[in-house]
SEPAVO-355053 format. One line per 2 residues: their letters; for each residue x, y, z of C-alpha. Coordinates in steps of 0.02 Angstrom, whole numbers, plus 50000, padded with zeros to 5 digits. Example, Ala and Ser with C-alpha at 12.3 -4.5 7.8 and 13.67 -1.06 7.14 Angstrom:
as	50615:49775:50390 ~ 50684:49947:50357
This chain:
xx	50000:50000:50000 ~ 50060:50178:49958
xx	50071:50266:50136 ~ 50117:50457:50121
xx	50171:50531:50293 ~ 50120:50714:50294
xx	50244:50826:50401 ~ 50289:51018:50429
xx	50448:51001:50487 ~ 50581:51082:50374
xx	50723:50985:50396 ~ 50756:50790:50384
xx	50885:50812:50513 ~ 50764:50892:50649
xx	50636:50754:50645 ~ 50563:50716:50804
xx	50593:50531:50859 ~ 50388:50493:50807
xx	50445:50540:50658 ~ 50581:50438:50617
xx	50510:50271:50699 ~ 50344:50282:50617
xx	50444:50335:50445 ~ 50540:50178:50483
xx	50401:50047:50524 ~ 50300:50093:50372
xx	50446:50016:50265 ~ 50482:49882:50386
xx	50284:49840:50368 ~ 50305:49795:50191
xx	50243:49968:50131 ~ 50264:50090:50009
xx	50318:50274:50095 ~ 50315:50424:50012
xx	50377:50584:50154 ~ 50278:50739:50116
xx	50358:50910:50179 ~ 50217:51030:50175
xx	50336:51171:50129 ~ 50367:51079:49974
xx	50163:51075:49946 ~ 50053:51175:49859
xx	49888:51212:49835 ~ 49804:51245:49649
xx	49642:51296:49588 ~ 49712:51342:49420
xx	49620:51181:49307 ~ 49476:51099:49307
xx	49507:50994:49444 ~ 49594:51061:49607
xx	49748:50985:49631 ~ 49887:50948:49764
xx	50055:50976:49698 ~ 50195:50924:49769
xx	50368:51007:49711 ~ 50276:51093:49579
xx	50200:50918:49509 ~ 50040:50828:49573
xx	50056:50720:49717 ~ 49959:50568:49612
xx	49928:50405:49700 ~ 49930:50381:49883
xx	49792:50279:49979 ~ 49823:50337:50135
xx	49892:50509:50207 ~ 49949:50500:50401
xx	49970:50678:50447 ~ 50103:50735:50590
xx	50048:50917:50644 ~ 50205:50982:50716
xx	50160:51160:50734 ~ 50070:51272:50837
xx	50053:51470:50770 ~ 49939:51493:50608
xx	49854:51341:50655 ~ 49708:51400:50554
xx	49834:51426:50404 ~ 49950:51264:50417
xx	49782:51155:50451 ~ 49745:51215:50275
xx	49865:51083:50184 ~ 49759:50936:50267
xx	49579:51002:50212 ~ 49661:51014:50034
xx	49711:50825:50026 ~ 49525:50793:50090
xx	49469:50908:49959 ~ 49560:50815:49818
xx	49490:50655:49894 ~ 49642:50562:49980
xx	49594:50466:50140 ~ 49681:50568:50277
xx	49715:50500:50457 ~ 49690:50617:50570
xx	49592:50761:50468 ~ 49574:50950:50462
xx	49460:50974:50581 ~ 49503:50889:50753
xx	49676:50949:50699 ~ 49606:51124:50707
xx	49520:51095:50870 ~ 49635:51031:50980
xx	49770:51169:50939 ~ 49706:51287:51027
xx	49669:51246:51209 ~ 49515:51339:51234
xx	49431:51249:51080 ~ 49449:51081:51168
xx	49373:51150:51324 ~ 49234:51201:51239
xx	49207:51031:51148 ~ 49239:50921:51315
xx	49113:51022:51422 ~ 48979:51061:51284
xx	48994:50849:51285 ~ 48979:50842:51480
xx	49179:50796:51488 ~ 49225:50844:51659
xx	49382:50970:51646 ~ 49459:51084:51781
xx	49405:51261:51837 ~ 49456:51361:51696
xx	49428:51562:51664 ~ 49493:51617:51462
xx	49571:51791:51519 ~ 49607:51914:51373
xx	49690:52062:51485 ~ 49801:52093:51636
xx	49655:52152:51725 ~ 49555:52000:51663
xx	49680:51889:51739 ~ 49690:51951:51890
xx	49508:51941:51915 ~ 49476:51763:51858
xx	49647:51736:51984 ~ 49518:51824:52140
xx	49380:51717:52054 ~ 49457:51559:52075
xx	49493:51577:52266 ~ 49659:51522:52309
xx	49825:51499:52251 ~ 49927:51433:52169
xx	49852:51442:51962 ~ 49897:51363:51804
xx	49923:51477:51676 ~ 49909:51439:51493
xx	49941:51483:51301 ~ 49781:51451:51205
xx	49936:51369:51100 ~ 50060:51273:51143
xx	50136:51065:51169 ~ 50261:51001:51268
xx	50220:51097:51425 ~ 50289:51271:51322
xx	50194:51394:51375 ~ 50111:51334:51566
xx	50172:51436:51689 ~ 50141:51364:51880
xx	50096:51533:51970 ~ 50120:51501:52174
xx	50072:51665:52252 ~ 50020:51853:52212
xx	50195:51916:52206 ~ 50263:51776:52064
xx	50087:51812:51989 ~ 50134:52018:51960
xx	50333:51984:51902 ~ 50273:51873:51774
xx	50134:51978:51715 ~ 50257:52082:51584
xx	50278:51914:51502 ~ 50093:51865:51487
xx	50065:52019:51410 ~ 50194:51969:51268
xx	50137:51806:51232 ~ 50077:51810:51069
xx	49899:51797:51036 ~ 49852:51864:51217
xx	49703:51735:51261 ~ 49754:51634:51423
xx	49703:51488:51511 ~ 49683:51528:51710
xx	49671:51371:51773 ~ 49648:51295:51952
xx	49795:51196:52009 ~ 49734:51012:52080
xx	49847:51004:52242 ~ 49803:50800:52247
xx	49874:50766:52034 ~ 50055:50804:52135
xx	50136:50846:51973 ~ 50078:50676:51917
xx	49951:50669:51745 ~ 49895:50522:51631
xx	49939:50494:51442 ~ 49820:50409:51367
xx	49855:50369:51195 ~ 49687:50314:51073
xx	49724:50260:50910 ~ 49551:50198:50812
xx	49409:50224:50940 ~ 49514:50097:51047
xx	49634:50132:51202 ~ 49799:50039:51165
xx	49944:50125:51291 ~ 49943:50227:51424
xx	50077:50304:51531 ~ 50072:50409:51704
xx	50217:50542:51688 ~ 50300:50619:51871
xx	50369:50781:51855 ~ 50552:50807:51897
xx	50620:50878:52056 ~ 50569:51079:52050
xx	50471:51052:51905 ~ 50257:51052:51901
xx	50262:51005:51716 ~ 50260:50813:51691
xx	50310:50803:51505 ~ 50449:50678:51470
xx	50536:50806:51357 ~ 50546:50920:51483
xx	50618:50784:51585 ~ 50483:50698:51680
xx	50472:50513:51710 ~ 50363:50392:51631
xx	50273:50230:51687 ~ 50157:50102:51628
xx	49980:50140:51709 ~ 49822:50028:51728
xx	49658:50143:51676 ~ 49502:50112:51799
xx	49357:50084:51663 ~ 49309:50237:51708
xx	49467:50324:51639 ~ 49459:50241:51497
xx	49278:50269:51431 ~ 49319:50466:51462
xx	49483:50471:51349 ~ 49369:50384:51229
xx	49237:50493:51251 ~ 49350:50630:51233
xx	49408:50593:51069 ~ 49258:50538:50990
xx	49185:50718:51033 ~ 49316:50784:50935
xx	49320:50671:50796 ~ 49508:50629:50822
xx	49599:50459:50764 ~ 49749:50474:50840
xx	49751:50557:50995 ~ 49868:50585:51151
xx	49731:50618:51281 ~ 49800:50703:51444
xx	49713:50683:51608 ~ 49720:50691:51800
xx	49646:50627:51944 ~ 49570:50708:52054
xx	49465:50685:52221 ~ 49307:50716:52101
xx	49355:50578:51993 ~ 49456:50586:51825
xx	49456:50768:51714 ~ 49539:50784:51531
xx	49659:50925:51523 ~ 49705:50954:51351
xx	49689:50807:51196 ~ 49867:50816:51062
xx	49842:50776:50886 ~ 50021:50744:50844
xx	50072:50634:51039 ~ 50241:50594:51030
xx	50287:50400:51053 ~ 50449:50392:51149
xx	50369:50415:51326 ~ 50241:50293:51313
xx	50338:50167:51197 ~ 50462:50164:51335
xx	50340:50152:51469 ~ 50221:50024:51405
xx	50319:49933:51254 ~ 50168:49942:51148
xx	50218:49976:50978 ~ 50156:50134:50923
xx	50191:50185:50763 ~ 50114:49992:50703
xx	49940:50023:50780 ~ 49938:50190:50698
xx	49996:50114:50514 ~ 49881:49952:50553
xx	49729:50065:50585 ~ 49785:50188:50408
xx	49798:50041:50322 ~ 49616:49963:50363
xx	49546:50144:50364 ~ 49609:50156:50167
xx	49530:49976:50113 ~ 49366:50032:50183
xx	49399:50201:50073 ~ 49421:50094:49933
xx	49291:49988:49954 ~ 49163:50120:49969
xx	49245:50194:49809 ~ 49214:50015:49717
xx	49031:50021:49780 ~ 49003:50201:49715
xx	49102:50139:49555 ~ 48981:49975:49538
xx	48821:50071:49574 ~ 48870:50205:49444
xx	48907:50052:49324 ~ 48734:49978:49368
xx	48615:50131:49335 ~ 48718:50160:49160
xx	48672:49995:49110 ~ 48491:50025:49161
xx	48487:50183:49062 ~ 48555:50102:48912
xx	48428:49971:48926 ~ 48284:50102:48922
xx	48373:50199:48772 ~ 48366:50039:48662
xx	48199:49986:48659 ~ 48133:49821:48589
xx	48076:49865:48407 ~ 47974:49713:48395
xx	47870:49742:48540 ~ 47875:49957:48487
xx	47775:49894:48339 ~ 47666:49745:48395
């Protein structure tokens, strides 16, 4: 099968380790692997047809398109690229939209609570005077602040007290896009969270990642430690949950527990593997190719069924246009 993996980084040499072990395990599958840069892509209206080109020819045959959305700014802008290979009709794992949704933080939140998804006490702040109010609003310290953009724990600030809160508050102001999460800090998590990591509509790893000495941020590139977790049932129908709200394939969901039972905190359309793959052992980058691969044979499929009806109602036509002459004139 031709598998294209869709990427925005602009370098070979600064791919992420996903990157290069799901690059690998599509060859090692037996597959055919085309590597798309999206700065090598464009997008053309100028024939009949719209088109995908890739450096300056079309992109042609793939049957499957796994995207890896390594970027963050212009998210509206770089999500473009994947709604243009939907567009042009290539099956595309994950697509525009959840993409679009779960890079910005305040999206999500909307999705998870319109959908009943319990989250923690959040207040979207627009202004120093904004934050400060939905700090009083919240009750206590310490706060989580957040970037409406942002992976890898860049852009969370851990605010302790009123003091820390008014040196930083030069900095908020010249984060770029000026809409922040205020967020209540759950004393119990203890710089613990969950890593849930969906692939299909089914659970298959999951990880619980402990920040590092001095650190509240448990990602395992900013140094945190990983471990293999078991999900109560509970946990587990909510990551699910979670995704399916948003429509997302592939999904790194991100949750904690708290005395009032399990809340999401943010779900990542591009997870990275090397946490969880060392945690767990489950091999990542094969459930993801397994679940491409099945999700492009029901693409054809369907296409063969359109192709067959299409077939079927031109032969019924034809046999109205040519009617018996015999029976015209009996």
């Amino acid at each position: 099968m031709q598998i294209a993996i869709f990427h925005y980084t602009k370098k070979d040499e600064d791919f992420s380790h996903s990157m290069r072990v799901l690059r690998a395990k599509v060859r090692e599958m037996g597959h055919d692997l085309r590597v798309i840069r999206k700065h090598d892509c464009q997008l053309d209206w100028t024939g009949k047809k719209t088109r995908f080109l890739y450096k300056n020819k079309p992109l042609g045959k793939v049957d499957v398109v796994i995207v890896r959305p390594g970027f963050n700014d212009n998210y509206d802008l770089e999500a473009g690229a994947i709604k243009h290979l939907q567009y042009c009709g290539y099956t595309v794992v994950n697509t525009h939209l959840p993409v679009i949704i779960t890079k910005n933080k305040i999206r999500t939140l909307q999705y998870l609570d319109h959908h009943h998804i319990p989250i923690p006490r959040t207040i979207v702040a627009y202004s120093r005077d904004q934050i400060e109010k939905a700090v009083e609003k919240l009750g206590k310290f310490p706060v989580v602040i957040k970037k409406a953009c942002g992976t890898q724990g860049k852009g969370v600030l851990y605010i302790p007290d009123a003091q820390t809160l008014t040196s930083v508050m030069d900095l908020l102001m010249d984060w770029h896009g000026n809409e922040y999460l205020i967020q209540e800090y759950i004393e119990e998590a203890k710089g613990k969270d969950l890593r849930i990591f969906v692939v299909g509509g089914k659970v298959i790893a999951a990880m619980e990642r402990t920040a590092k000495p001095g650190e509240f941020r448990s990602n395992f590139h900013l140094g945190g430690s990983v471990a293999k977790v078991d999900l109560t049932p509970d946990e587990k129908t909510l990551a699910l949950k979670a995704a399916k709200v948003i429509g997302i394939e592939i999904a790194g969901v991100d949750m904690l527990r708290t005395h009032e039972g399990p809340q999401i905190i943010e779900v990542n359309s591009n997870p990275g593997f090397e946490g969880i793959m060392q945690a767990t052992g489950v091999d990542i980058p094969g459930a993801i190719i397994k679940y491409a691969v099945s999700k492009a044979k029901i693409a054809q499929a369907k296409k063969m069924s359109r192709q067959d009806l299409i077939r079927a109602k031109v032969s019924l036509l034809g046999s109205f246009a040519q009617p018996d002459v015999n029976l015209a004139f009996a």
